[in-house]
Structures are given as structure tokens and as C-alpha cells.
N, C-alpha and C positions, 0 to 999 in steps of 0.2 A: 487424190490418190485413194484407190479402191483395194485395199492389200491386206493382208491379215498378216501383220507383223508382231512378234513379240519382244513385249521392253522388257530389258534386261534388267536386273534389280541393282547391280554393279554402277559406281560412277563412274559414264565413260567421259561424261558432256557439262561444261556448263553454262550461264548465260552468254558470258564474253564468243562463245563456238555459236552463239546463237546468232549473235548480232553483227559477228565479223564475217558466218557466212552470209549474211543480209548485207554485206557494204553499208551498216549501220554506225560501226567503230572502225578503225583504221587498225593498224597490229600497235600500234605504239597506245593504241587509249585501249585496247586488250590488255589491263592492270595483275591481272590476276595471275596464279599460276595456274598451268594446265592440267587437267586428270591424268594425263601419260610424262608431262616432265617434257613433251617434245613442242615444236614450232609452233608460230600461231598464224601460219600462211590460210589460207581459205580453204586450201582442200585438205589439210591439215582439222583442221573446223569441221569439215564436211566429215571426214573418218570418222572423228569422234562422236560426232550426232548418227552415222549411220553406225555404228555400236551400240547406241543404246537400244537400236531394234535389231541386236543379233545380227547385222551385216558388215560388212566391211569395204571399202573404196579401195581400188586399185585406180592407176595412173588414168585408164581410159573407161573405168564403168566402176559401180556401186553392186555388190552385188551378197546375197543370202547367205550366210554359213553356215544355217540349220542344218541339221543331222537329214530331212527330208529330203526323197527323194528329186524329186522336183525343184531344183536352185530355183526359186523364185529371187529374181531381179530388179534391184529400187536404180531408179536412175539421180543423177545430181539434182533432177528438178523435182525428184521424190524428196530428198534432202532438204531443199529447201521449202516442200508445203511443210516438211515437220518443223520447222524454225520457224518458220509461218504463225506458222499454231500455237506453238511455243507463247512466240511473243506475244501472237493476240487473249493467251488467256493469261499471261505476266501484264497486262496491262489492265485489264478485266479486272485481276489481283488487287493491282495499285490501285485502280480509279476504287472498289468499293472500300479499303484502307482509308483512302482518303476521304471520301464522305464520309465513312462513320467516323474518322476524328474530326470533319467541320463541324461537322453536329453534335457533337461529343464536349467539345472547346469550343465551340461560336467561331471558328478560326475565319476569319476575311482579308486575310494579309497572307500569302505565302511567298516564299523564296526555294526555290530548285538549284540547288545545287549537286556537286560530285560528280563520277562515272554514268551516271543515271540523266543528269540533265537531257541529254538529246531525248528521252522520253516524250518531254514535257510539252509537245505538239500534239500529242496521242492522246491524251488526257481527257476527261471528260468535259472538265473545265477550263480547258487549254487559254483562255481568253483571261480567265485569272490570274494566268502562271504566266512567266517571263523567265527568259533564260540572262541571268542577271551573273556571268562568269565577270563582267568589267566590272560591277560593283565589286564580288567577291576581291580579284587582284587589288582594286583601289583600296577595299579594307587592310588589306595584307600588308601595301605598301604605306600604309597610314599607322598602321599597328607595329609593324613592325622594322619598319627603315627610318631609322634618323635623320633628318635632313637636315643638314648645317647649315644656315647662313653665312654668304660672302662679306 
């Protein structure tokens, strides 16, 4: 996308609009609540990310609401280079986070857990990480369910 758009300073969008318009999350692992209070369907997702650049989605286009004369038009797949982007510099984020605490704590053991797990393939050191949700349940159920004997 080649477009001179401006972000709004306003929260329109947040991560969960990023990754549900990515068919990253499903609406049910979209946790969160929403910046407008309303659905978490995809173009639902897609509104609020073309908000944060001053435009707006209607049912069949995406389109500018600046004051300028000239409506300049994002389309849905504009929409989604910005979630794009988004994620790849949220991940960018995480991976230097996480080196500078290995190296901080000598850390050689991690566990991925929460809403973030599906990350954990993107990572820089993906081969380290393990999406370990059956341990987590198994601790759960170990911690916290009594199991009687017959």
C-alpha cells in the first residue's frame, strides 16, 4: 500500500482487530473488549483498524473520510497490509523483549502460555518455544480437581 494516510490519535483498534482480521484468533479467543463496545466479526475488525487511519468501512468498500477533496480509497486488502504490519512489528517487539530478558536471566527453559501462545511459531527462537496449553490444563487439573479414589 502506497497511500498517505493519517492515524488518528483516538483508540479505534486493538490487537484482538488485528489478528481476527488475520484469521489468526477465532471471535471466541478475541478476549478482550472492543474500542466501540460493538461485535467482533471481521469486518467488524476491519472498521476499526480502517479508523485508526481516518477511514471507515462500509458493507462493499473501505473508504477516506478526510475533509479533502479528493476521497482517497483503502480497499479491505489495504486493511489487512495494515494488520500486516502491525503484527510483524508486535512481533519484532516481542522477539527483542525476549532476548534482552535471556540474556538478562540466562533464561534456557521457557513456557508460552495465554491469548498470545499462537505467536509462539513467529518467534525468533520458535524451536525453543513449545505451545505447551496440555501441560498448562494438566497442571490445572492436578492443582486444582480432587480425585477421589473408588
Amino acid at each position: 500500500m502506497s497511500k498517505n494516510l493519517k492515524i488518528s490519535a483516538e483508540y479505534f483498534a486493538n490487537t484482538g482487530d488485528v489478528y481476527r482480521s488475520l484469521g489468526k484468533i477465532s471471535e471466541n479467543e478475541y478476549t478482550s473488549e472492543t474500542s466501540d463496545e460493538k461485535g467482533k466479526s471481521i469486518i467488524e475488525c476491519m472498521r476499526r483498524i480502517a479508523r485508526t487511519v481516518c477511514c471507515d468501512v462500509s458493507d462493499s468498500e473501505i473508504y477516506n473520510t478526510s475533509e479533502s477533496k479528493s476521497k482517497s480509497k483503502i480497499s479491505k486488502e489495504d486493511v489487512i497490509q495494515i494488520a500486516k504490519y502491525f503484527r510483524a512489528e508486535q512481533i519484532k517487539t516481542i522477539n527483542r523483549a525476549i532476548e534482552r530478558l535471556e540474556k538478562k536471566y540466562k533464561i534456557k527453559n521457557r513456557l508460552i502460555i495465554g491469548a498470545g501462545k499462537f505467536l509462539y511459531k513467529d518467534l525468533n527462537a520458535s524451536l525453543k518455544y513449545r505451545d505447551l496449553s496440555a501441560v498448562k490444563a494438566l497442571y490445572f487439573l492436578t492443582k486444582f480437581v480432587k480425585i477421589i479414589p473408588r
